[in-house]
C-alpha positions as CSV (number, residue, x, y, z in Angstrom):
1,X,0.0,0.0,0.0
2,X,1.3,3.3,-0.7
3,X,0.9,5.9,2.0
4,X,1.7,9.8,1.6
5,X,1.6,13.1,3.6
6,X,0.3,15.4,0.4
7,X,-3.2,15.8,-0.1
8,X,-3.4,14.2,-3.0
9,X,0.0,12.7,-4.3
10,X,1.0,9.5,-3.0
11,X,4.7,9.1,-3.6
12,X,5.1,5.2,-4.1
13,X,8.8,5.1,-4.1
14,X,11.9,7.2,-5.0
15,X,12.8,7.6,-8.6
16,X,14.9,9.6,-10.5
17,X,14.1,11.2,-14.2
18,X,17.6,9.9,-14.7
19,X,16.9,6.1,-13.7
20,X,13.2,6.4,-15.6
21,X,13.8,7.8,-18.2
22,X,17.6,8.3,-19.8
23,X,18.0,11.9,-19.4
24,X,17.6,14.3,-16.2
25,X,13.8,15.9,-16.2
26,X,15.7,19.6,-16.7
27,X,16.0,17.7,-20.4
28,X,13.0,16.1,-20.8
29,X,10.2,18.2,-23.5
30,X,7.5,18.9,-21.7
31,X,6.4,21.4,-24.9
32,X,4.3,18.0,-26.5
33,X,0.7,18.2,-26.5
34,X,-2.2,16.5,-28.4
35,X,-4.9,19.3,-28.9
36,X,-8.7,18.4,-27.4
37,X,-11.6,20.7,-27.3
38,X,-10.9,23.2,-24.5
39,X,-14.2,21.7,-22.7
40,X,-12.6,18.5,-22.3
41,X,-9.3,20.2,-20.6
42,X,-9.1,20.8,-17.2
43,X,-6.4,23.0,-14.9
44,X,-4.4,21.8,-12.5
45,X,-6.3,24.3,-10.3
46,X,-9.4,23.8,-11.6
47,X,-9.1,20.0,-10.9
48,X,-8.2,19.9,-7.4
49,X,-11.1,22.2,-7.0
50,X,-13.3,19.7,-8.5
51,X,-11.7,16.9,-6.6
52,X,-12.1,18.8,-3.4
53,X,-16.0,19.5,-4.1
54,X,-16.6,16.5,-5.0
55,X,-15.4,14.3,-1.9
56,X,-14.7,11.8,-4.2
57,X,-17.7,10.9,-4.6
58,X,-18.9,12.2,-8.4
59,X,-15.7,12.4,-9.7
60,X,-13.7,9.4,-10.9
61,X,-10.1,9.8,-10.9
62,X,-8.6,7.9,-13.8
63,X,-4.7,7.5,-14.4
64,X,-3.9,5.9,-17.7
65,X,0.0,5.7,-17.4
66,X,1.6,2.4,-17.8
67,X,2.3,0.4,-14.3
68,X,6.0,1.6,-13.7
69,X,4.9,4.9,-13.5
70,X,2.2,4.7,-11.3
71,X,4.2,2.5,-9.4
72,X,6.6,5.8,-8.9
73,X,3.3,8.7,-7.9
74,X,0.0,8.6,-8.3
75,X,-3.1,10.8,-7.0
76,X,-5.3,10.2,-4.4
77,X,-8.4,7.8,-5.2
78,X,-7.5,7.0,-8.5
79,X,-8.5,4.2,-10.7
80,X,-5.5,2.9,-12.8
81,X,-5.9,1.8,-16.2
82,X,-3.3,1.8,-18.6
83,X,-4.0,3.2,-21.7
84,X,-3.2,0.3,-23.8
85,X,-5.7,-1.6,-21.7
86,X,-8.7,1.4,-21.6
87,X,-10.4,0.2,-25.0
88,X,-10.7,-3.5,-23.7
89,X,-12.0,-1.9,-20.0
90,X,-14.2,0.9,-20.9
91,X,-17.4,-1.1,-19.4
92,X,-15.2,-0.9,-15.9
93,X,-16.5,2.9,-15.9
94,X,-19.4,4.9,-15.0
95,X,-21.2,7.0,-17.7
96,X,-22.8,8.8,-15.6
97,X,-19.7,10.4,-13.3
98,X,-17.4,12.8,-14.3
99,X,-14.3,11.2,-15.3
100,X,-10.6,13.1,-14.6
101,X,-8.3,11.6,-16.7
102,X,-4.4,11.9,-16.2
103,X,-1.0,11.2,-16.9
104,X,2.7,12.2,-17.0
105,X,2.1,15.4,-19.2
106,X,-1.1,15.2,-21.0
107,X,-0.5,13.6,-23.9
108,X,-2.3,10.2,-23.0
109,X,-4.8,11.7,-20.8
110,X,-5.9,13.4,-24.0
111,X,-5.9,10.6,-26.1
112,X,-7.9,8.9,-23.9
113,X,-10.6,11.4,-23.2
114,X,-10.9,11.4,-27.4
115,X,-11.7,7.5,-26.7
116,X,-13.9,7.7,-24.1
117,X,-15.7,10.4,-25.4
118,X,-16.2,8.5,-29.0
119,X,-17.4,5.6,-26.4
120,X,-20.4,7.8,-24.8
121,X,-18.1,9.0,-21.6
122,X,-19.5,12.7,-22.2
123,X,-18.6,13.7,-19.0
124,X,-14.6,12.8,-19.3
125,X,-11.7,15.7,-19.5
126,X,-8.2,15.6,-18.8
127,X,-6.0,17.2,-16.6
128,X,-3.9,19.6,-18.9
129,X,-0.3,18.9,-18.6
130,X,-0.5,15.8,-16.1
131,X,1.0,15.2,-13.0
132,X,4.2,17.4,-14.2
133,X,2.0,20.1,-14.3
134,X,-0.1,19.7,-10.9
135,X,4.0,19.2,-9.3
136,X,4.7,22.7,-10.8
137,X,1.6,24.5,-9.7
138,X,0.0,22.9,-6.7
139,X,2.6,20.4,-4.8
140,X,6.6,20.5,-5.8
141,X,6.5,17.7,-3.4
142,X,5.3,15.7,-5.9
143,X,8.2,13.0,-7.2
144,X,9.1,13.4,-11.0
145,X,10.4,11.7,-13.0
């Protein structure tokens, strides 16, 4: 079990961008983006204010990053599913929630709101720039990697 003293980052173990990835994170692009409607984009901001309104409750939390990765940080009450496993586990999720989807930086959060939304999940965004993002805005705590 992973336990954590931020809010809403639970840091599962250490790793470095380094170890992860190849390169140190100071290297790494975080400039890549995959463009979705603006109404299916959330904030960092703007989603821990949902999360905190919500009580988690109405709002699903879904991380789509592969295992390793959420092995190294993930949020508070989320769901994990990988991406490469969401089309094949769509029927695991409620239609009639809204759905929060994240990632590392965005990039598969938003191509998995495009796939839920084609599947009838009307109520799904993405958290705009991932958990780099939140680390940078709401909780520099938050491991990167």
């Amino acid at each position: 079990a992973c336990l954590g003293r931020a809010r809403y980052a639970l840091p599962c173990r250490e790793a470095s961008a380094q170890a992860y990835c190849g390169m140190p994170a100071s290297e790494q692009s975080s400039s890549m983006s995959l463009s979705v409607p603006r109404e299916w984009t959330l904030s960092p901001s703007e989603t821990r204010a949902i999360l905190e309104n919500s009580n988690g409750t109405s709002t699903l939390l879904l991380d789509v990053r592969s295992c390793a990765q959420h092995d190294i940080v993930k949020l508070r009450g989320s769901v994990h599913i990988p991406l490469s496993k969401l089309p094949e586990r769509t029927e695991e999720l409620p239609k009639d929630r809204d759905i929060i989807v994240y990632c590392r930086r965005g990039i598969d959060s938003a191509t998995a709101v495009k796939l839920l939304r084609e599947n009838g999940f009307d109520r799904a965004r993405h958290l705009h720039g991932g958990l780099t993002a939140w680390s940078t805005v709401l909780d520099p705590s938050l491991p990167t990697y």
